[in-house]
N, C-alpha and C positions, 0 to 999 in steps of 0.2 A: 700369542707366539712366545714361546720360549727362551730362553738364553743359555748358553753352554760355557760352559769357562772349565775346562778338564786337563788336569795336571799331569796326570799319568797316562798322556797316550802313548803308544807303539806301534808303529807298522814294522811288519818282519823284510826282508830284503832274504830272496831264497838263494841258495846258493846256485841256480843257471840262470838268477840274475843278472849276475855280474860281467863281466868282461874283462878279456886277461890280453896282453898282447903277445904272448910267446907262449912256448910249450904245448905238451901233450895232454889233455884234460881230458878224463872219466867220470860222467854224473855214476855215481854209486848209492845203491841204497842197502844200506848194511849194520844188521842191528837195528832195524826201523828206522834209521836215521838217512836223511837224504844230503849231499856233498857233492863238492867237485874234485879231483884227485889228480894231484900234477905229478907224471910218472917223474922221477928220478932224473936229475940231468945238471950238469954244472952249467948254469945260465939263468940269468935275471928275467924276473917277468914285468912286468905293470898289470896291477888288477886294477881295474875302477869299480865300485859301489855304488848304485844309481840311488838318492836319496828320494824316497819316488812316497809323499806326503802331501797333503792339502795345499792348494797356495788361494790368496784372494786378496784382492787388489783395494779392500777397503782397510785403512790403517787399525794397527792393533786388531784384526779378525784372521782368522785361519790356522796356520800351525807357526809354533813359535819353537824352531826349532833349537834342541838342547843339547844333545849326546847322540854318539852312535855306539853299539855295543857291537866289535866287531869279534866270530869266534871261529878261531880256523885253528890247526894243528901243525907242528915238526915234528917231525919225525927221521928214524935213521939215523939224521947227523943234523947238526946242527946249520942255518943257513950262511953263508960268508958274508950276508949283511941283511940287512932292513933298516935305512936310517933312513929312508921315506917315507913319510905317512901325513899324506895334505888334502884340506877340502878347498874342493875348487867351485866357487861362484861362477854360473854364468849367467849373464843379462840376455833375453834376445830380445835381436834390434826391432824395435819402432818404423823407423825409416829408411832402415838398409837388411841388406841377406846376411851379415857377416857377424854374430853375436859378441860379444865382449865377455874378457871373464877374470874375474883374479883369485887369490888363494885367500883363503876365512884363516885368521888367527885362532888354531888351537891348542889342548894339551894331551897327554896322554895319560892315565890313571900308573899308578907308582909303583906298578908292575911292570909297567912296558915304557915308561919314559926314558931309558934308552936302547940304542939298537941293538947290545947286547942280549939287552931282556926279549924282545920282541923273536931275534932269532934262536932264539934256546927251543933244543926239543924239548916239546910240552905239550899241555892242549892249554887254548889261551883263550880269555876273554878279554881284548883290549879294548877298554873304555876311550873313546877320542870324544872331548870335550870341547863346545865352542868357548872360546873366553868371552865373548861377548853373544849372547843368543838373539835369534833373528828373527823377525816373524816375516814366512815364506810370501813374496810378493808373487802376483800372477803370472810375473816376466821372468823370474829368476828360476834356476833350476840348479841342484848342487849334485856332486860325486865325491866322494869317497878316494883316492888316490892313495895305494900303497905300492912299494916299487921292491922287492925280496929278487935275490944273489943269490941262487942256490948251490948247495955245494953238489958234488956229484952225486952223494945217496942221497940229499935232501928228500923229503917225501912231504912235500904242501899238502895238506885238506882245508880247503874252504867249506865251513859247515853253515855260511850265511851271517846277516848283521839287522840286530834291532835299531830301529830310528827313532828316537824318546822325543819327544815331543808335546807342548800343548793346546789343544784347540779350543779357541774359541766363534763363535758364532751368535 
């Protein structure tokens, strides 16, 4: 039997992965490229990022996870904020229905570590970095949480997010 110890994993997060909790949204496939496209509107959304990797319940085995590479688009005009951007822990319960959860300390690559940066029309690869990296327990399951203020022309593309990672077995 084998052993794996791989540094360089990735799983892709597509972009009708995700979950938003407001606005208008268009899967588009345009330019070979597939996305989700939030029509135009002065209003905040919440997107979550389902971290969706290996977990296993035996210590130091499964994925240890490290980064997410998150790449979506501004366009139009620029957004009236983005200073949210958290990964949220959840434990599920053992002996009750009701899961627990809290927020993972991280950072953001020195492009987008602040919300200036993050809201600028562009096409963006934000790097969000755990500062302390995990190895994914059987019970634990994580998201991705960004919170964007759109201005009235804003024009969101979410083109999807890499989850860097490494696994062992």
């Amino acid at each position: 039997m084998g052993y794996t110890h791989d540094t360089s994993m990735a799983q892709w997060v597509f972009a009708q992965e995700w979950k938003t909790s407001a606005g208008t949204w268009t899967s588009t496939l345009a330019s070979n490229v597939l996305s989700e496209v939030r029509t135009a509107a002065a209003a905040a959304f919440t997107g979550y990022i389902p971290i969706k990797i290996p977990s296993n319940s035996k210590v130091l085995k499964g994925s240890y996870l490290k980064s997410i590479d998150v790449y979506y688009k501004i366009g139009t005009a620029a957004a009236t904020d983005f200073a949210t951007v958290e990964l949220e822990k959840m434990i599920a319960p053992l002996d009750t229905v009701i899961p627990t959860g809290s927020a993972v300390t991280i950072t953001q690559d020195a492009a987008h570590d602040t919300a200036a940066e993050r809201k600028a029309v562009a096409e963006h690869k934000m790097t969000v970095t755990l500062t302390t990296p995990v190895w994914v327990d059987d019970d634990h399951y994580y998201v991705l949480e960004i919170i964007v203020d759109c201005a009235a022309t804003t024009v969101f593309t979410f083109y999807g997010a890499r989850v860097n990672y490494t696994m062992r077995s």
